[in-house]
C-alpha positions in Angstrom: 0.0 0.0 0.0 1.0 3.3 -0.2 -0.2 7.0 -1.1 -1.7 7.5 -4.8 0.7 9.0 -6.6 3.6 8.3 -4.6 6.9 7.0 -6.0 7.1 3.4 -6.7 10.6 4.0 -5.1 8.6 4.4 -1.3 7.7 0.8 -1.6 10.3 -0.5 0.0 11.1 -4.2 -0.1 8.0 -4.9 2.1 6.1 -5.7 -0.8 8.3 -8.9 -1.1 6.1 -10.3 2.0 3.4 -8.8 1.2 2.0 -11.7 -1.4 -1.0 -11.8 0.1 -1.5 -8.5 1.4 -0.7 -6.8 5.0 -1.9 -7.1 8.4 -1.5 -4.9 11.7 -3.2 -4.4 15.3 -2.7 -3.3 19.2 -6.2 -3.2 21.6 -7.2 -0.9 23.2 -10.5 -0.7 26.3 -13.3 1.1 26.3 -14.8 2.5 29.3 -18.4 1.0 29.9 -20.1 -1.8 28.1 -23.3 -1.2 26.0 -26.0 -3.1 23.8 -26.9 -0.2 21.6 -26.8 -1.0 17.8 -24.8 1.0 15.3 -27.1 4.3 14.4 -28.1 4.3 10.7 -25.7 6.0 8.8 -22.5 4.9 10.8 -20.8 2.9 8.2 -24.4 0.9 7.2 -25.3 2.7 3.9 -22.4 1.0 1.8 -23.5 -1.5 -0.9 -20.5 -3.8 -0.3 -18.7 -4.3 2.6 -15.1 -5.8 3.4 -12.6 -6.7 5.6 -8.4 -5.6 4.2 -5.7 -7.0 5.7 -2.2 -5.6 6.3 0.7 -5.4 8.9 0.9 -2.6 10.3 4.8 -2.7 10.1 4.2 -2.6 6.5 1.5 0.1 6.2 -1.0 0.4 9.1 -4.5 2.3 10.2 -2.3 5.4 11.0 -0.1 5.6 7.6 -3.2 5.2 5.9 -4.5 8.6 7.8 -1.7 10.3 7.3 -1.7 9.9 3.4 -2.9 12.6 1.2 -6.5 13.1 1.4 -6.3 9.6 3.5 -6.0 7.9 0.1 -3.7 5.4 -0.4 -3.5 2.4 -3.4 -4.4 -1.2 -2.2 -1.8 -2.7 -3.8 0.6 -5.8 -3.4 -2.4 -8.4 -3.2 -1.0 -11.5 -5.1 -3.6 -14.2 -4.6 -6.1 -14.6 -7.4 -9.4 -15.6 -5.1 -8.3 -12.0 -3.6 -7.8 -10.3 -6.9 -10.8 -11.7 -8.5 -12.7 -10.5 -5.0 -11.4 -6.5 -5.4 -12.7 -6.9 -9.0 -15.9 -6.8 -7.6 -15.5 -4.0 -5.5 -17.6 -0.5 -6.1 -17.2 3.1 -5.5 -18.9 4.2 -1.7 -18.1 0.4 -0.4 -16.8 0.0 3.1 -14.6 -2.1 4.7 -12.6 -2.7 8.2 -8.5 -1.8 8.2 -7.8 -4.8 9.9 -3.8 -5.2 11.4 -2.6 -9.0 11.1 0.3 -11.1 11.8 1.2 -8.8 14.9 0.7 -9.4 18.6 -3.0 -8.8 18.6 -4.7 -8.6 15.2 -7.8 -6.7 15.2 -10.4 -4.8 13.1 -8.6 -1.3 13.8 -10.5 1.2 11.5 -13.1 1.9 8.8 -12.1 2.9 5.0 -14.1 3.3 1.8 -13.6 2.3 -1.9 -13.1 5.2 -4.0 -11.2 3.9 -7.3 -12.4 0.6 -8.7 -9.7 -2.1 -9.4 -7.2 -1.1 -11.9 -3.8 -2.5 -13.1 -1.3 -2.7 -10.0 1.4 -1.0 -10.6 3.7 -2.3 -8.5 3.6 -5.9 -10.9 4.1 -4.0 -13.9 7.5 -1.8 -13.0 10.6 -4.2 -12.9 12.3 -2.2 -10.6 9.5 -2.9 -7.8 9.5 -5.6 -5.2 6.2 -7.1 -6.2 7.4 -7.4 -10.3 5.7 -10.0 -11.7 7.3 -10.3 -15.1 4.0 -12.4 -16.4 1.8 -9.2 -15.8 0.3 -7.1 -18.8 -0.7 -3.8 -18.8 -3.2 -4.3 -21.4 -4.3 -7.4 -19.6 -3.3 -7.0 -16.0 -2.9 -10.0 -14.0 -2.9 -8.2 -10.6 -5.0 -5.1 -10.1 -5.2 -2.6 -6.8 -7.7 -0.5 -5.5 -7.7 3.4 -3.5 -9.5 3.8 -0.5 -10.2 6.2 1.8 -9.5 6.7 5.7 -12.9 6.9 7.5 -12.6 6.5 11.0 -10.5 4.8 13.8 -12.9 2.1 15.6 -13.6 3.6 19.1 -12.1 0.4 20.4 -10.6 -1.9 18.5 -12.3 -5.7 18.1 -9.4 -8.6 18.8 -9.9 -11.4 16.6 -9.7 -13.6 19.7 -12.9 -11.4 20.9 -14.6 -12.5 17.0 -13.6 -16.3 17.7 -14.9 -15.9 20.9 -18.2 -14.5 19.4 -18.8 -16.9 17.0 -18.7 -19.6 19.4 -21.2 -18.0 21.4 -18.5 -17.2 24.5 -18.6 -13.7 23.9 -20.1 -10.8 26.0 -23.2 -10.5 23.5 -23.9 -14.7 24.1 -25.9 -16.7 21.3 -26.1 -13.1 18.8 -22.5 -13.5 18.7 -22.4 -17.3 17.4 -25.8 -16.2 15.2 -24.0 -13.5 13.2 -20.2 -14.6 13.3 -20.3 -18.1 12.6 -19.7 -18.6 9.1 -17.6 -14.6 9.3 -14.6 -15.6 6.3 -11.9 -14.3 8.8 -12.3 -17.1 11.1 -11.9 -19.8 8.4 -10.0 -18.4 5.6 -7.6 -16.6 7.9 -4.6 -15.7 5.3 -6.9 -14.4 2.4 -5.9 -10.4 2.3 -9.3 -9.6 0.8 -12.9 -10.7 2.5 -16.7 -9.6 2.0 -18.1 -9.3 5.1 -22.3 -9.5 5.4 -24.2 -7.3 7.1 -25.0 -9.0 10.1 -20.9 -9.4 10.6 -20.3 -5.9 9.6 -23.3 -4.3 12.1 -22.3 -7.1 14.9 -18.5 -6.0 14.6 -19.8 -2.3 15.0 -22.1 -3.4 17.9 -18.8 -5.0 19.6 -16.9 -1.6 19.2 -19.4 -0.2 21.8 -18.9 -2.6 24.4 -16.4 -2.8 26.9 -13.5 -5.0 26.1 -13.5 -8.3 27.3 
């Protein structure tokens, strides 16, 4: 990931790990726990919604904030069933900034979708990290996305909280194990890009007002 329009050259060589896209996260409490629902409006208009992962050693919540405009290119994503998902994606959808494959992973922020998928171009330029030499501009084999900083989540949801939810061990009991069972994070852990439905997406917003566990 990175700011749009930034130099290939700000990349770095974390794009080498980043075949299947980043990950990133740190908890933090809330104060008192609550049942109220998300108020319409509060991320719940968005025709799609999604779950991104990345590290946040690699590009986190925060760098995505500070970019210009809080826009930065998805990019790096080099697993087709993740590709052929962002394909899919529209302008105005949301998804959760979620930090992985750090001490506590966690659904750390909201962003929107505000470029559909076009060619990556960190697969086309031979002088990136993520070069893929069988990638055609014409024909792209791997494509990226902009989104857009929204929010930071006013606490951020563990994914040990989410497993705990979906097995109905969670502060919000059998709701938690109704509307996170079958959530794709908790079975396809490593894929980078996930739709999220949204009784996941509301429930995950529900969790954010409620003390942590």
């Amino acid at each position: 990931m990175r700011p749009v329009g930034a130099p290939l050259a700000h990349l770095g060589a974390a794009l080498v790990r980043r075949s299947m896209a980043p990950k990133r996260a740190r908890a933090i409490a809330s104060a008192s726990t609550s049942t109220k629902k998300p108020k319409p409006g509060d991320d719940g208009d968005a025709t799609g919604l999604w779950l991104l992962k990345s590290e946040p050693d690699e590009f986190s919540l925060d760098d995505l904030r500070a970019s210009p405009g809080g826009v930065a290119q998805w990019d790096g994503v080099r697993n087709a069933q993740a590709r052929n998902l962002m394909k899919t994606m529209r302008v105005g959808d949301r998804a959760f900034f979620y930090h992985s494959s750090c001490k506590v992973p966690a659904v750390v922020g909201v962003c929107e979708v505000v470029r559909c998928a076009y060619a990556d171009p960190t697969a086309l330029d031979p002088k990136a990290p993520g070069f893929d030499p069988k990638s055609d501009p014409t024909n792209p084999r791997w494509l990226c996305v902009d989104v857009k900083f929204i929010r930071a989540m006013r606490r951020e949801v563990t994914l040990s909280e989410l497993r705990r939810e979906a097995a109905g061990d969670g502060v919000t009991g059998a709701d938690g194990a109704k509307a996170l069972a079958s959530m794709t994070l908790l079975h396809r852990a490593r894929l980078s890009v996930q739709p999220v439905t949204r009784a996941e997406w509301e429930h995950v917003l529900r969790l954010e007002e409620d003390a942590a566990p």
